[in-house]
C-alpha positions in Angstrom: -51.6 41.8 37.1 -50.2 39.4 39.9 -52.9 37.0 38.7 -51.6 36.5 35.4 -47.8 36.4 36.3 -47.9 32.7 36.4 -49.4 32.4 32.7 -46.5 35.3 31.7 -43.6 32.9 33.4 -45.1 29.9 31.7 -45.3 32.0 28.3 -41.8 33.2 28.3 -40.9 29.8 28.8 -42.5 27.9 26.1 -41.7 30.6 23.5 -38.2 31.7 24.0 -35.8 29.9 26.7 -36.9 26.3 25.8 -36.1 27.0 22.2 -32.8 28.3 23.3 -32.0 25.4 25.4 -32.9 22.7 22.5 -31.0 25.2 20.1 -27.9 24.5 22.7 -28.4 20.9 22.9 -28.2 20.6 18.9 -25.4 22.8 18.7 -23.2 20.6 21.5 -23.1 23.4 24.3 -21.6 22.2 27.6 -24.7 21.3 29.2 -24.5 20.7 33.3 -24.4 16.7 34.6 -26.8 16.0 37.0 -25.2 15.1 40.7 -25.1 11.5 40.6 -25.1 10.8 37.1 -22.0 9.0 35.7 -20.2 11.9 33.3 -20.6 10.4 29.5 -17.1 8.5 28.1 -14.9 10.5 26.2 -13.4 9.4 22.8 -10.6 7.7 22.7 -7.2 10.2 22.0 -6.0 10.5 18.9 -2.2 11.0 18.2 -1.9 14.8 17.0 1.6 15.7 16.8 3.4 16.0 13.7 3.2 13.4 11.2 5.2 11.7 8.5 5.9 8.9 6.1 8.4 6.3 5.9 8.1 4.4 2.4 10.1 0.5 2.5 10.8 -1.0 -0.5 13.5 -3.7 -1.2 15.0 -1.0 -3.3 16.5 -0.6 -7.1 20.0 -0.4 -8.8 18.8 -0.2 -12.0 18.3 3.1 -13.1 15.7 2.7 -15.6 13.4 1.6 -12.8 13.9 5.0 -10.7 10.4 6.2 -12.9 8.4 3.6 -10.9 10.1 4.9 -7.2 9.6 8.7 -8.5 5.9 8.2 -9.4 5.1 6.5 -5.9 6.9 9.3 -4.1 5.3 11.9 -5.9 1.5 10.4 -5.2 2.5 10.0 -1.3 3.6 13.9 -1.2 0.2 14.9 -2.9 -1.8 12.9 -0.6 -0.3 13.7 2.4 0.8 17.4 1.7 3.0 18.9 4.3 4.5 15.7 5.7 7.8 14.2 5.3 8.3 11.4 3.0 11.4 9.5 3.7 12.3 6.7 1.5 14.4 2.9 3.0 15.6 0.1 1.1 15.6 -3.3 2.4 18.7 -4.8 0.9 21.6 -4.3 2.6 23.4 -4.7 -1.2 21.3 -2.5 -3.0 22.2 0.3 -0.5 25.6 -0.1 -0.7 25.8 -0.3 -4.5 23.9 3.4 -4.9 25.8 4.6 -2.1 28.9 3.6 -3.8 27.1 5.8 -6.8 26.7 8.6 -5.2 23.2 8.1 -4.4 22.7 6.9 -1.0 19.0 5.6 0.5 19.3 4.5 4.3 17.9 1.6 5.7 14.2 1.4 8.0 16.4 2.7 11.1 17.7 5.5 9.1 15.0 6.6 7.9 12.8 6.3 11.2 15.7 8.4 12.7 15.7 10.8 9.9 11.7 11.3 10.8 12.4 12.2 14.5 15.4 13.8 13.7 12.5 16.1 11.6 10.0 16.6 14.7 7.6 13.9 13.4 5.8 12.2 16.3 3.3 10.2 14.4 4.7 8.0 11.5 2.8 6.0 8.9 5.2 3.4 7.7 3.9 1.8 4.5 5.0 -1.1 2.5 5.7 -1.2 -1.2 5.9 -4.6 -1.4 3.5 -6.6 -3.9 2.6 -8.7 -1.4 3.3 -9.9 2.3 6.2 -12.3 1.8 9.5 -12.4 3.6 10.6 -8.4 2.9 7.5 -7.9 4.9 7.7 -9.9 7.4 11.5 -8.5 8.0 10.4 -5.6 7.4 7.7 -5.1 10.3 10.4 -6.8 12.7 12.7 -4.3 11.8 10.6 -1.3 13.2 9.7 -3.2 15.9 13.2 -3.9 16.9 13.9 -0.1 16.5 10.9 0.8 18.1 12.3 -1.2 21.3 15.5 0.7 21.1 13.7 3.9 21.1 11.1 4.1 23.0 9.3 7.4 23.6 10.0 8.6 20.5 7.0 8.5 18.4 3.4 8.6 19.7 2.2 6.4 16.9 3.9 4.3 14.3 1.3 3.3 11.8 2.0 0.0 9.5 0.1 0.0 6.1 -0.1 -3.5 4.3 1.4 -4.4 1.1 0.0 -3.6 -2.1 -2.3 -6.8 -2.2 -4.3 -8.0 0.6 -7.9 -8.4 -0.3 -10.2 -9.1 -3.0 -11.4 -5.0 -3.1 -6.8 -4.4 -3.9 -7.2 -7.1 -6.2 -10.0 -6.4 -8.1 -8.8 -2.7 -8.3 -5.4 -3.6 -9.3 -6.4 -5.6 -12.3 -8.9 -2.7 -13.3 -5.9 -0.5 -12.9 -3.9 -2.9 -14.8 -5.9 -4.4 -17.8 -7.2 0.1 -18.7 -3.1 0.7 -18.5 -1.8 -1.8 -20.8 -5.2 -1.9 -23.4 -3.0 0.0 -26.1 -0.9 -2.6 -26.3 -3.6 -5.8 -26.2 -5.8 -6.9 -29.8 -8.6 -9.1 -29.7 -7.2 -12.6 -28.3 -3.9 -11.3 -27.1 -3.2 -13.0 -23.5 -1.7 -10.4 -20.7 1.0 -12.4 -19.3 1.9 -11.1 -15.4 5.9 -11.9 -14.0 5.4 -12.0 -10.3 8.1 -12.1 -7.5 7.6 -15.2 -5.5 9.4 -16.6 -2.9 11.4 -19.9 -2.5 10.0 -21.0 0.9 6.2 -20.9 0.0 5.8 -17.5 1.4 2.7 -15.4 -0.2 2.2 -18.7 -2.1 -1.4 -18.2 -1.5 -2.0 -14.8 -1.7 -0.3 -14.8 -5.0 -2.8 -18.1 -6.1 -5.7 -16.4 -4.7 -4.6 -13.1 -6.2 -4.5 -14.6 -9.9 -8.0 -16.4 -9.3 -9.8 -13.2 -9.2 -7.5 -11.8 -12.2 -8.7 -14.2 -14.2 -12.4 -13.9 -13.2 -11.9 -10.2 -14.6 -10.2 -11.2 -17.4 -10.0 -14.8 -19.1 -6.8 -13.9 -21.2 -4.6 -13.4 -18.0 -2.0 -15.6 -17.1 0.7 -15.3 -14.1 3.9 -17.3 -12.8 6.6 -16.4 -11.0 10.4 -16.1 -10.8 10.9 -18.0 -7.4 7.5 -19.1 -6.1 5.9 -22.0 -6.6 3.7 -21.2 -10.0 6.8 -21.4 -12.6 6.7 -20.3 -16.2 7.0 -24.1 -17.1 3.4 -23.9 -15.5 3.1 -20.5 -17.3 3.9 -22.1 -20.7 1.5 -25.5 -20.1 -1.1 -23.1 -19.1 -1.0 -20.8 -22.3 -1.0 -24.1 -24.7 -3.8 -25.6 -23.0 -6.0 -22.0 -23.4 -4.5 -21.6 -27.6 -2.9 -18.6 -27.1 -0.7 -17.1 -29.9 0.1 -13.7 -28.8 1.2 -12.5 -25.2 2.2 -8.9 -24.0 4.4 -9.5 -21.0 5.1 -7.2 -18.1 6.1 -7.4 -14.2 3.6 -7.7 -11.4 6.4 -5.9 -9.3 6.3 -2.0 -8.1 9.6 -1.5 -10.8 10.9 -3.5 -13.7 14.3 -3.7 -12.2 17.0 -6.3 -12.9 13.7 -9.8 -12.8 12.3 -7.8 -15.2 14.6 -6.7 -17.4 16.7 -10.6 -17.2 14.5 -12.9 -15.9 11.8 -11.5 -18.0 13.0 -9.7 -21.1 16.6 -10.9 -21.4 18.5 -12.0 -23.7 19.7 -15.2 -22.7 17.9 -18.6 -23.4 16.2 -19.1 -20.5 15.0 -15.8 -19.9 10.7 -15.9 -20.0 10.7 -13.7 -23.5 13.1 -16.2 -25.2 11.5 -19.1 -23.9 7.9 -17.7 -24.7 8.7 -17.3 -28.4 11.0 -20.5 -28.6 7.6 -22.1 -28.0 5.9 -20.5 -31.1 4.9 -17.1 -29.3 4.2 -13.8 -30.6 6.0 -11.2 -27.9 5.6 -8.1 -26.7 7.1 -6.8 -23.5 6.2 -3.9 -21.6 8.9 -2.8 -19.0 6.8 -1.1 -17.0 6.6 -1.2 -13.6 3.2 -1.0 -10.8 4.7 2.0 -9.6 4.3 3.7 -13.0 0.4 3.0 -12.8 -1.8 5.5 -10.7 -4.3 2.8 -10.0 -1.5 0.5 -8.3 -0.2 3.6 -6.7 -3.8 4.2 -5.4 -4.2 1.3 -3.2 -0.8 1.8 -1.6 -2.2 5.2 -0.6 -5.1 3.7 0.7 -3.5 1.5 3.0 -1.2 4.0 4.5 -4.8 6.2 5.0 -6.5 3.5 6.8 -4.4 1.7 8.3 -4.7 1.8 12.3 -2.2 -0.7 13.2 0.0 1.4 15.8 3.1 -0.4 16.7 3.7 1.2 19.6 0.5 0.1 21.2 -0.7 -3.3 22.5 -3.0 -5.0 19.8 -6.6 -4.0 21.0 -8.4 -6.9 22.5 -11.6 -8.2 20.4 
């Protein structure tokens, strides 16, 4: 019997403790470092304490427009259930004007108070803007400048890019667009896009590149806008060059606010919808703004999702 104790050790081995220790290995049990034998790095932490959302937008007084703000807020509580979604406005005069109304919306320091004030440690601060202009760029100093006056109080302060920042946002948004306003478009009828723009050149660019691809998905779209560089004179030589007869118009802005509904579809002379049909046009105008599209809305969700750039942390070194 002693002789075959070795062949009885070496049995028991093979057929039941060296499946058990492979079974522990796949399953992740703590398994013991050799002496010696540099323990293996640990994954970097990840911010757990509570979270929330701070949503900047340059803001509205126009109450029409409130659909587009309502829609976006609504989309941001379904995909991040449980959190709190605080809203700022950008514009100092737009505050004061729905405050005055019985309506009050704070500014980016409010509402980042408003969050701590809440027991939220890690905030996702997303932009609504169309595009990373001058709001942005004031608006990502602003929580900077906050964050410097508070420090310690959030663990993480996420910032998620404007609504269009690569070809994927662009080539989604025009999906998103073109399916929302079909009902409205015949054969030949020319989608005509009101952007922002900016005086000093800012998003210039982005908003050139951003109508490149538009028109690579669809021909029969056009885009100008009210302050940047691409005008509707351009607008106008653009559409007579390409024979078009009939245009629905429509802001590329998150609401149709007071642009849209002067600028674009006023009634004065020099508004784009007069001009458009003083110059032989058929018009149709759709007040509707990116906000009120769930494709639109989509992408700003995305970006507040993915977005790792923490504020409160030295940009990582490449």
């Amino acid at each position: 019997m002693l002789r075959n104790a070795p062949h009885s050790i070496l049995h028991f081995f093979t057929r039941t403790l060296l499946p058990l220790l492979l079974l522990c290995a796949v399953m992740g049990a703590p398994v013991a470092v050799v002496a010696g034998e540099p323990a293996a790095k640990a994954p970097a932490a990840v911010p757990q304490g509570k979270a929330g959302v701070l949503l900047v937008a340059f803001g509205t007084s126009v109450p029409e427009a409130l659909v587009s703000m309502k829609a976006v807020d609504e989309e941001f509580k379904a995909a991040f259930p449980g959190q709190p979604v605080v809203w700022a406005y950008t514009s100092q005069i737009i505050r004061k004007k729905i405050a005055a109304q019985g309506h009050p919306v704070g500014g980016i320091s409010d509402g980042l108070a408003q969050l701590a004030s809440d027991g939220v440690k890690v905030v996702r601060v997303q932009s609504l803007h169309v595009m990373a202009g001058e709001e942005f760029s004031e608006l990502e100093r602003a929580v900077l400048i906050d964050l410097q006056k508070n420090p310690g109080r959030f663990d993480a302060v996420f910032l998620g890019r404007p609504m269009l920042e690569s070809q994927k946002d662009a080539q989604e948004l025009i999906r998103a667009i073109t399916d929302d306003v079909k009902p409205l478009r015949g054969k030949d009828v020319a989608l005509v896009l009101m952007g922002h723009g900016q005086s000093h050149g800012r998003a210039d660019l982005t908003f050139e590149g951003t109508r490149a691809v538009f028109h690579d998905a669809d021909k029969r779209v056009f885009m100008a806008t009210v302050e940047g560089a691409r005008s509707v004179d351009d607008l106008l030589a653009e559409l007579k060059n390409a024979k078009v007869k009939k245009v629905v118009i429509e802001p590329l802005m998150l609401v149709a606010g007071d642009h849209a509904h002067n600028d674009m579809a006023g009634s004065e002379d020099d508004s784009w919808v007069s001009r458009l049909k003083a110059a032989g046009y058929k018009v149709e105008t759709n007040l509707k703004g990116l906000g009120q599209i769930a494709g639109a809305r989509a992408i700003l969700v995305r970006h507040a999702s993915e977005s790792g750039d923490d504020l409160t942390k030295e940009p990582k070194k490449q």
